[in-house]
C-alpha positions as CSV (number, residue, x, y, z in Angstrom):
1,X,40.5,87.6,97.4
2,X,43.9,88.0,98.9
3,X,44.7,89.5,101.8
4,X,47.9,91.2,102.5
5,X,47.0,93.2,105.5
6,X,47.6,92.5,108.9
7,X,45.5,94.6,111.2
8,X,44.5,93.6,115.3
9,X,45.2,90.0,114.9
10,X,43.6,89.3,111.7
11,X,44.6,88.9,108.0
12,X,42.1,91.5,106.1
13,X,41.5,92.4,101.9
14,X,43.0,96.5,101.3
15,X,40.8,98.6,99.4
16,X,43.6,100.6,98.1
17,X,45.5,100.4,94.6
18,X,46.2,96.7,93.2
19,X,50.0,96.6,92.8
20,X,52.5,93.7,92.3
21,X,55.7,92.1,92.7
22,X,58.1,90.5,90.0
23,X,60.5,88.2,90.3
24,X,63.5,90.4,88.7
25,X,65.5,86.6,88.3
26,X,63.1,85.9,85.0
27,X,60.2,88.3,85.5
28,X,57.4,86.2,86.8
29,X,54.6,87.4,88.9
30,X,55.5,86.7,92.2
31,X,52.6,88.5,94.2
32,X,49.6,90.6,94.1
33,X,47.0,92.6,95.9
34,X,45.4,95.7,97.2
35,X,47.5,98.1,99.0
36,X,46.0,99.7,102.4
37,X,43.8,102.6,102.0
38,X,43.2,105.4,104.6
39,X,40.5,103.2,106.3
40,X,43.1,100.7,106.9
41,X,45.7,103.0,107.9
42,X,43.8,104.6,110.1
43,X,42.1,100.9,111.6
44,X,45.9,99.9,112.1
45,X,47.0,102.6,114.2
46,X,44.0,102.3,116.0
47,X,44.7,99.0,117.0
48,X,48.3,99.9,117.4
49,X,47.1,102.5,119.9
50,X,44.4,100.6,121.8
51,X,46.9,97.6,122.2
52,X,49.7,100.0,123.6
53,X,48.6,100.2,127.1
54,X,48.5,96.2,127.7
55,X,51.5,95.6,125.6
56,X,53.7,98.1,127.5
57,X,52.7,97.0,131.2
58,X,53.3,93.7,131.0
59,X,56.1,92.3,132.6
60,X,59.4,92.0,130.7
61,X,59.7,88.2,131.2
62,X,56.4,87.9,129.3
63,X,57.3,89.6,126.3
64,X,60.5,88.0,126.4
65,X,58.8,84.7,126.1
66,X,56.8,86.2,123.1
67,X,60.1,87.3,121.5
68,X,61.9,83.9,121.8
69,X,59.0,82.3,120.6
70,X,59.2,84.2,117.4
71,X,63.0,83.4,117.5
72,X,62.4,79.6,117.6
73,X,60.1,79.9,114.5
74,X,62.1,82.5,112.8
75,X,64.9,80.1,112.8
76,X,62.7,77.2,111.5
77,X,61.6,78.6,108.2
78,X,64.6,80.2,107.5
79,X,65.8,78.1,104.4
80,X,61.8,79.1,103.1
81,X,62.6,82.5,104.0
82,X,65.9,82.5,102.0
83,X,63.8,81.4,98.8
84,X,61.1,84.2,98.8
85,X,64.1,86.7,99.3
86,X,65.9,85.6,96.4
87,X,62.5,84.7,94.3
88,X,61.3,88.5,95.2
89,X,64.7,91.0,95.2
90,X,66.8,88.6,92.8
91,X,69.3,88.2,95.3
92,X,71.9,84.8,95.4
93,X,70.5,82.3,97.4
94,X,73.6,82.5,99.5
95,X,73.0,85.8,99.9
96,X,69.4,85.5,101.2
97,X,70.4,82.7,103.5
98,X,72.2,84.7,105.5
99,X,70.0,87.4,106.0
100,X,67.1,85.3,106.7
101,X,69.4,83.6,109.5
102,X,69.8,87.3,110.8
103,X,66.2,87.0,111.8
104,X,66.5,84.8,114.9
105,X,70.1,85.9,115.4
106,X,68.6,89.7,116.4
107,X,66.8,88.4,118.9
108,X,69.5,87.5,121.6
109,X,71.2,90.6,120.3
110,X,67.7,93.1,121.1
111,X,67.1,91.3,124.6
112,X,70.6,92.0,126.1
113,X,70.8,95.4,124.0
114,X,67.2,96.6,126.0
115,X,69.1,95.2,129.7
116,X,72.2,96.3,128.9
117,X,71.0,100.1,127.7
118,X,67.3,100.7,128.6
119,X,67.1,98.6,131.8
120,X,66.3,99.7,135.7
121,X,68.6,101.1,138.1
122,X,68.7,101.8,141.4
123,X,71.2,103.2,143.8
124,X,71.4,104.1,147.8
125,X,72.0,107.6,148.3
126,X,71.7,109.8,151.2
127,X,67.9,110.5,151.1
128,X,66.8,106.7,150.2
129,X,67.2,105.7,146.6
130,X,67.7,107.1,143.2
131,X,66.3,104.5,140.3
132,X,66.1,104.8,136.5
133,X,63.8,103.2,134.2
134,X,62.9,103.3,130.9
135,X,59.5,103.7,128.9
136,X,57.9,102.7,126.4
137,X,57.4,105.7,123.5
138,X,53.7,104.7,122.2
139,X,53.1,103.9,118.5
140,X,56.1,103.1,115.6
141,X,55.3,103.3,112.1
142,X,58.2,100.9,110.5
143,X,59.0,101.8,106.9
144,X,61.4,99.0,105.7
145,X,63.8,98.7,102.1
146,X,63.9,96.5,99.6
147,X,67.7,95.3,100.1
148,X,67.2,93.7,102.7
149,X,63.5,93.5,103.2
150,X,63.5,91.0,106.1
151,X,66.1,91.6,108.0
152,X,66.2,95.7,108.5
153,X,62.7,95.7,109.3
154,X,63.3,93.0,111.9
155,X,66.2,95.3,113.4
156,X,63.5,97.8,114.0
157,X,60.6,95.8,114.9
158,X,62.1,93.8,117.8
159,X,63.6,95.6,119.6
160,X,60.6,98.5,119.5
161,X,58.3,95.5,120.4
162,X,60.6,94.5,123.5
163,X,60.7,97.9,124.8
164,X,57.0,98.0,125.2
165,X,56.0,99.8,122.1
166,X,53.6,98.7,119.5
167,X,54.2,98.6,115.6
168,X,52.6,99.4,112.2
169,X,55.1,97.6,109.6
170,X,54.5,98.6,106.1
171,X,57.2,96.5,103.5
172,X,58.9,98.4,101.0
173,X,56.4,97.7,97.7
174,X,59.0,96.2,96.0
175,X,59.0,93.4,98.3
176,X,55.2,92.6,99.7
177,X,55.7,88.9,99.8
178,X,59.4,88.8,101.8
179,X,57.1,91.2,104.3
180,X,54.3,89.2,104.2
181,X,56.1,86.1,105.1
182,X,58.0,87.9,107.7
183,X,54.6,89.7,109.3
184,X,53.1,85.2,109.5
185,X,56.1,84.9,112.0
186,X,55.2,87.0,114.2
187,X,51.1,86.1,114.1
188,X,52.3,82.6,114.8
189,X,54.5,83.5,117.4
190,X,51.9,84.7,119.9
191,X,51.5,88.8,120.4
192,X,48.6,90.1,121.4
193,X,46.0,91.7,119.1
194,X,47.2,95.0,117.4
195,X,50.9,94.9,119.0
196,X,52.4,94.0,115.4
197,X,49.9,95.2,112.1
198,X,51.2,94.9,108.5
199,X,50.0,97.3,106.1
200,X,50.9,97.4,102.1
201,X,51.2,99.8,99.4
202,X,53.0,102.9,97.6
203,X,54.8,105.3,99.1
204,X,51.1,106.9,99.4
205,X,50.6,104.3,101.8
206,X,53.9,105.5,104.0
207,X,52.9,109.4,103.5
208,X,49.7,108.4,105.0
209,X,51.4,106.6,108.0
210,X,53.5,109.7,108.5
211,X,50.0,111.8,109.5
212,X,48.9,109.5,111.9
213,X,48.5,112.0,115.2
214,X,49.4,109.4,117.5
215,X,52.5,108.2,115.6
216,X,54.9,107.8,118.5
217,X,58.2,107.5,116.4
218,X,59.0,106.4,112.7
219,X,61.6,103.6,112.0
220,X,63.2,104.1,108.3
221,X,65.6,102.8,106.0
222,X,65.7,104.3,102.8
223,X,67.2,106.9,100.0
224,X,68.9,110.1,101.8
225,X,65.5,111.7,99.4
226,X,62.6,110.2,101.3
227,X,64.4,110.2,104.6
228,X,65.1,114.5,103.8
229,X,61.3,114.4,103.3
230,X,60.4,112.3,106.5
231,X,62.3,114.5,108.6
232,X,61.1,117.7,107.0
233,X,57.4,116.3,107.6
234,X,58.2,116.5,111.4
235,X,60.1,119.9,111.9
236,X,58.7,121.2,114.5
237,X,57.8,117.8,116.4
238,X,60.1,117.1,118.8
239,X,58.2,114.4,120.3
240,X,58.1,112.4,117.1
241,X,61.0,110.0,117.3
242,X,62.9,109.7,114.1
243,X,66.1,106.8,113.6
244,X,66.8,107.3,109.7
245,X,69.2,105.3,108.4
246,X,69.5,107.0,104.6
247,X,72.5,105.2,102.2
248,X,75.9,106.6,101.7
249,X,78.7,107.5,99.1
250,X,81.0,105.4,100.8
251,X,84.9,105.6,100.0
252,X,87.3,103.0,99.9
253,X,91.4,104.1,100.1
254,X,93.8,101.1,99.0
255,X,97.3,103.0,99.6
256,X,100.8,101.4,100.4
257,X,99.6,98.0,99.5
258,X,102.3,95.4,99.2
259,X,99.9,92.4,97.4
260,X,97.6,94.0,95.1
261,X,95.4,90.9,94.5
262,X,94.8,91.1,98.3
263,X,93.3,94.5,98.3
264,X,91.4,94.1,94.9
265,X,89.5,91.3,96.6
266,X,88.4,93.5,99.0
267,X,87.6,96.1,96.9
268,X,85.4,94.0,94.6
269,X,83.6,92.7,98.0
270,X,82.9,96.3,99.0
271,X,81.6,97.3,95.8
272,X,79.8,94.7,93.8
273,X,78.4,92.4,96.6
274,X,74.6,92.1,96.5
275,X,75.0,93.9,93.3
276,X,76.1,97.1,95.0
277,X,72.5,97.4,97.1
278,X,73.7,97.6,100.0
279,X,74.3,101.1,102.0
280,X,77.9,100.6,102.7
281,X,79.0,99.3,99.6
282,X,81.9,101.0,98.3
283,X,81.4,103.5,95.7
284,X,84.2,105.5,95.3
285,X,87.8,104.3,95.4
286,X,90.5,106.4,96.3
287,X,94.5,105.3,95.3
288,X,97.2,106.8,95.0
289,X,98.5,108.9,91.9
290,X,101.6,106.6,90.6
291,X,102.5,103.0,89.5
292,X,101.0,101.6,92.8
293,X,97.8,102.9,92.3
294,X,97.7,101.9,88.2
295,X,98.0,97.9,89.3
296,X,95.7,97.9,91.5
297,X,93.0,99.6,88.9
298,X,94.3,97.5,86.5
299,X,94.3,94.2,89.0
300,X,90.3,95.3,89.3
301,X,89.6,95.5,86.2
302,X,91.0,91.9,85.5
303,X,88.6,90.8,88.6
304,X,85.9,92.4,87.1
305,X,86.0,90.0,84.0
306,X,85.3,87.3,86.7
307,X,82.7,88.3,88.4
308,X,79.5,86.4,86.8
309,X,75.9,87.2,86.4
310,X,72.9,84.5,87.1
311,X,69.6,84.2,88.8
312,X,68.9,83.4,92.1
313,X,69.0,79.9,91.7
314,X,72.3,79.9,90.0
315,X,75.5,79.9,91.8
316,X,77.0,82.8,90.6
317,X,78.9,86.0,91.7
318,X,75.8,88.8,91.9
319,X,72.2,88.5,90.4
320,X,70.0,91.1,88.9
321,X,69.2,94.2,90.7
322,X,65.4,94.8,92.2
323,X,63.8,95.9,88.9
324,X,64.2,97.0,85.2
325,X,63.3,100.8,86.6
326,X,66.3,100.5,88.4
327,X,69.1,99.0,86.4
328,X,68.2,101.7,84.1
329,X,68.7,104.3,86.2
330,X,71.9,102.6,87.4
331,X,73.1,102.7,83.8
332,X,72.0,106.2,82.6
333,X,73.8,107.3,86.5
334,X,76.9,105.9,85.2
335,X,76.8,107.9,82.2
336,X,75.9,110.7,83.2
337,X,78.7,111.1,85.3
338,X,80.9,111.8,82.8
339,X,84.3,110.0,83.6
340,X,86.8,107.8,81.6
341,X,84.8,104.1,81.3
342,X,87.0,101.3,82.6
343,X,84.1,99.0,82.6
344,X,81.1,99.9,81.2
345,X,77.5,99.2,83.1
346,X,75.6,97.8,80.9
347,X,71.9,95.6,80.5
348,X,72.6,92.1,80.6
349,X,71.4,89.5,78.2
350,X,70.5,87.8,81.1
351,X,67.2,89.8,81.4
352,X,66.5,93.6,81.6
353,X,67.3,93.5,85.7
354,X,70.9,92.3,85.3
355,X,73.2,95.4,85.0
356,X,77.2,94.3,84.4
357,X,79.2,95.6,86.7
358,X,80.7,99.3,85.9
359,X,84.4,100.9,87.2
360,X,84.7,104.5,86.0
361,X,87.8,107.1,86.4
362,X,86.5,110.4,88.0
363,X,89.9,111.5,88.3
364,X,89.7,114.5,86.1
365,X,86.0,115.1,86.3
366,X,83.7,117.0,88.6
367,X,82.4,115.1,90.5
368,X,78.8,114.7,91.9
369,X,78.4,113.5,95.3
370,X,75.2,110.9,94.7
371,X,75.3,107.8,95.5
372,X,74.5,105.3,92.1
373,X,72.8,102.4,94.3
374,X,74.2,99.9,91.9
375,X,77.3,98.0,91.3
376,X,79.2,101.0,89.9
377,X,82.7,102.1,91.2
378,X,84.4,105.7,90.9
379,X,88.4,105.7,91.5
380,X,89.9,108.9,92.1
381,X,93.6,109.1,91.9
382,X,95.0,111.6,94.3
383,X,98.9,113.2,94.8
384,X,99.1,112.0,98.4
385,X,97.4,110.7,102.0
386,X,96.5,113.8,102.6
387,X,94.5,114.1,99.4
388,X,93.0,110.9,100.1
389,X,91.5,111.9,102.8
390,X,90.2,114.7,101.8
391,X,88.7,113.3,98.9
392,X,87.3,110.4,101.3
393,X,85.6,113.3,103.4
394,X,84.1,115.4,99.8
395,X,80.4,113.8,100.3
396,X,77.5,115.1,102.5
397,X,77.3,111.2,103.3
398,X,78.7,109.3,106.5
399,X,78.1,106.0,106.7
400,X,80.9,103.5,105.8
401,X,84.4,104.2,105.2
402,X,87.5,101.8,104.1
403,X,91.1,101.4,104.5
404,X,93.1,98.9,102.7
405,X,97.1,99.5,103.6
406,X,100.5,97.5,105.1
407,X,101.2,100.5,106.7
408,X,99.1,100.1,110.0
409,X,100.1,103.5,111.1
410,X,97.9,105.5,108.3
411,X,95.3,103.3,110.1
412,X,95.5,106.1,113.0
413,X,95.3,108.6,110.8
414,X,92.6,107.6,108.7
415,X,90.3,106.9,112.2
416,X,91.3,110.3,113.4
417,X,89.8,112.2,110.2
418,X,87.6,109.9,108.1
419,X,83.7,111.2,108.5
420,X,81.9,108.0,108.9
421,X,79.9,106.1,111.2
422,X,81.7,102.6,110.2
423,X,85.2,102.2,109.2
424,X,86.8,99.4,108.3
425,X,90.8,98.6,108.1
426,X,91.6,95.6,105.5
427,X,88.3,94.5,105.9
428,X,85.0,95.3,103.0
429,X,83.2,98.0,104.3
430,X,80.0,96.2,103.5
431,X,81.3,94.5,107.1
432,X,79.0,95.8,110.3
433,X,79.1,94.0,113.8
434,X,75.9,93.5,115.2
435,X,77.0,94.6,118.5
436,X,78.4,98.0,117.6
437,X,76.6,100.9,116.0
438,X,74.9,100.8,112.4
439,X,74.5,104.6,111.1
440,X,76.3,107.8,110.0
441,X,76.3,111.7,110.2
442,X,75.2,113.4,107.5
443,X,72.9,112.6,104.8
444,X,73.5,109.0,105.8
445,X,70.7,109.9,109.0
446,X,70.2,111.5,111.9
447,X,72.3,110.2,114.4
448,X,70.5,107.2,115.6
449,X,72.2,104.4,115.3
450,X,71.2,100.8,114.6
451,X,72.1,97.5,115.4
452,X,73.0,97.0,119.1
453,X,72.0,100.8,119.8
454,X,68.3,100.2,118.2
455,X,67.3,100.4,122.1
456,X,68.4,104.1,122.7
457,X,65.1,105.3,120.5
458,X,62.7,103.1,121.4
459,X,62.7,103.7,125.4
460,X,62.3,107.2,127.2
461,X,64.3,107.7,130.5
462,X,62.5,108.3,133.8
463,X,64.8,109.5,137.0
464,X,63.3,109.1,140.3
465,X,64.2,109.9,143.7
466,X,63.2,108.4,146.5
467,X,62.4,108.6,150.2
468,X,60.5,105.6,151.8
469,X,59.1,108.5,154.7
470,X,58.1,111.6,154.4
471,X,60.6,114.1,156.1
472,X,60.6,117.7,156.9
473,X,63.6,119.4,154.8
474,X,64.4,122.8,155.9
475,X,64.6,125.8,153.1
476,X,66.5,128.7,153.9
477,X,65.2,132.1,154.6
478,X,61.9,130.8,155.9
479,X,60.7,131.9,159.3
């Protein structure tokens, strides 16, 4: 029998529901197995817990050594991890490659984020010495996505890990085998028993994780739905720490543009790329309500014709999306929004996961602030920049926001009242640095950033102050 769990050091059969994965590329069965039940929830955490206390008081330089370790083999089976990617979401394989390379690349990034933002300090003052450290929080349950089912999960992992804390991973069921491969990495690379554990399943398997009472903090990535749901689970827990990173209805506004090939490049990039699954793709594009605007929906539209369709192992523009559920809940989300179709989504010929690309005209609709996780682009044509902006900021959403303009003085504008937690000028707004923040108000989470900033929720703060002798201090009014 397989087994797909990972729990205190050892690779162990789940008792829970069988499930599988399939290859959306040409529908093969890719992986199977028992997802966790509460026995094995329940064993993880333990292990999770019992392991805490070693984990966290060990000396920075040795978990360090752990973490490059892990960074070393990470970078050796990336081309491998690049396959089961693409085998298991349908992504290109150039795509995949450079996500699995993000693997050892966070590594660097999480050891100088955790000096640079949770380190010590200490300072003279007049009494001795002040001095600040940071803590360890306890236990993370890591829920990670299907888009990028290596590399998110990573982002959380390692940099909880390095901070002291201990982990319960569960993959997003969608993608057991990318979290399965990724979970081998870090057996081989050295923690102790019950630091990192693996579990598998449903979301009845993440529901369960959520009612662990000594869940320290949960680590999500996911629909604005489930992460509504996470955080109502823990009103009223203050000491539960939540970083929920939730997806967004991102706008894209192309106005004063002097080459409109230029800007239709990027706009295709921002919208289509991955085959729209990722959170700051572009879904709504804003222009202007003239001649200007009309070539560069018309220049899209032309693009669109271009972009091609193929499996993972073909070189070609996008591949299918994760499932057949999916693309047709892309397609019947395109419909039902009701606007002028420019390009139709559609179900490929290529196999029921492939969904064409889809460019509709909301101009004169009402409009529904959802985000279609799909490649599917709304244009809105607005009277002026002031419009623009205001239909940029008409979404409960916040993460990524895009302006593509010769005029570099709108660029002032649009940073001083855009709503978004990543904005972009003449650039895709699928773009994100790995040293600045990843996240977003709003539905898009909860205001706890990502990326370099991943170390601001996994370390408590502790002031102390100092006096090397006890001293007598006087308090007025005594006698």
């Amino acid at each position: 029998m397989k087994k797909p769990l990972f729990i205190n050091g050892q690779w162990v059969e789940g008792t829970g529901e069988f499930f599988k994965s399939i290859n959306p590329s040409d529908g093969s069965e890719l992986w199977q197995g028992n997802s966790a039940s509460r026995a094995e929830i329940n064993a993880a955490f333990d292990a999770a817990k019992s392991a805490h206390k070693v984990w966290s008081s060990l000396p920075f330089v040795s978990r360090k050594a752990i973490v490059l370790n892990y960074k070393n083999l990470a970078f050796e089976a990336r081309n491998e991890m690049a396959e089961i990617i693409s085998k298991e979401t349908g992504k290109q394989l150039w795509d995949s490659t450079g996500e699995a390379s993000a693997l050892p690349n966070k590594v660097d990034i999480s050891l100088s984020s955790y000096l640079d933002r949770t380190g010590k300090v200490n300072r003279e003052t007049p009494f001795g010495r002040a001095e600040l450290q940071h803590k360890s929080h306890g236990v993370f349950a890591v829920l990670g996505p299907y888009n990028f089912p290596a590399h998110l999960p990573n982002g959380q992992i390692l940099p909880a890990l390095i901070a002291g804390n201990t982990v319960v991973f569960k993959p997003s069921d969608q993608t057991p085998a990318v979290g399965e491969a990724l979970m081998k990495l870090y057996d081989k690379a050295g923690f102790p028993k019950g630091v990192v554990n693996m579990v598998q399943g449903s979301g009845k398997v993440g529901k369960l994780m959520l009612d662990q009472p000594d869940l320290s903090g949960v680590l999500f990535t996911g629909s604005a739905e489930t992460g509504r749901k996470i955080h109502k689970n823990f009103g009223g827990k203050p000491e539960v720490i939540l970083a929920l990173e939730m997806g967004g209805n991102n706008p894209i506004i192309a106005w004063d543009i002097e080459n409109a090939e230029q800007a239709t490049s990027i706009i295709i990039q921002s919208a289509f790329i991955t085959s729209g699954q990722r959170c700051t793709c572009a879904r709504r594009l804003i222009v202007p309500d003239n001649k200007k605007g009309e070539v560069i929906i018309q220049s899209i539209i032309k693009s669109m014709d271009r972009i091609t369709l193929g499996k993972w192992d073909v070189e070609s523009s996008i591949g299918p999306v994760i499932n057949q559920d999916a693309a047709n809940k892309i397609v019947q989300d395109a419909k039902s929004l009701n606007g002028k179709v420019l390009r139709a989504s559609t179900i490929s010929d290529l196999g029921s996961a492939f969904v064409t690309p889809g460019f509709i005209d909301m101009t004169n609709v009402k409009k529904k602030d959802k985000e279609i996780f799909g490649p599917v682009l709304q244009v809105i044509r607005v009277p002026d920049w002031n419009a623009a902006i205001y239909e940029a900021n008409d979404t409960n959403f916040g993460l990524s926001a895009g302006l593509i303009s010769n005029n570099k003085d709108l660029w002032e504008s649009f940073q001083q009242n855009i709503r978004a937690g990543i904005v972009n000028f003449n650039r895709p707004t699928t773009g994100a640095a790995s040293f600045l923040p990843f996240g977003g108000p709003g539905f898009s989470g909860n205001h706890n950033p990502g990326a370099y900033y991943s170390a601001d929720f996994c370390a408590w703060p502790m002031a102390s102050q100092i006096s090397d002798t006890p001293s007598i201090l006087e308090f007025k009014g005594l006698r």
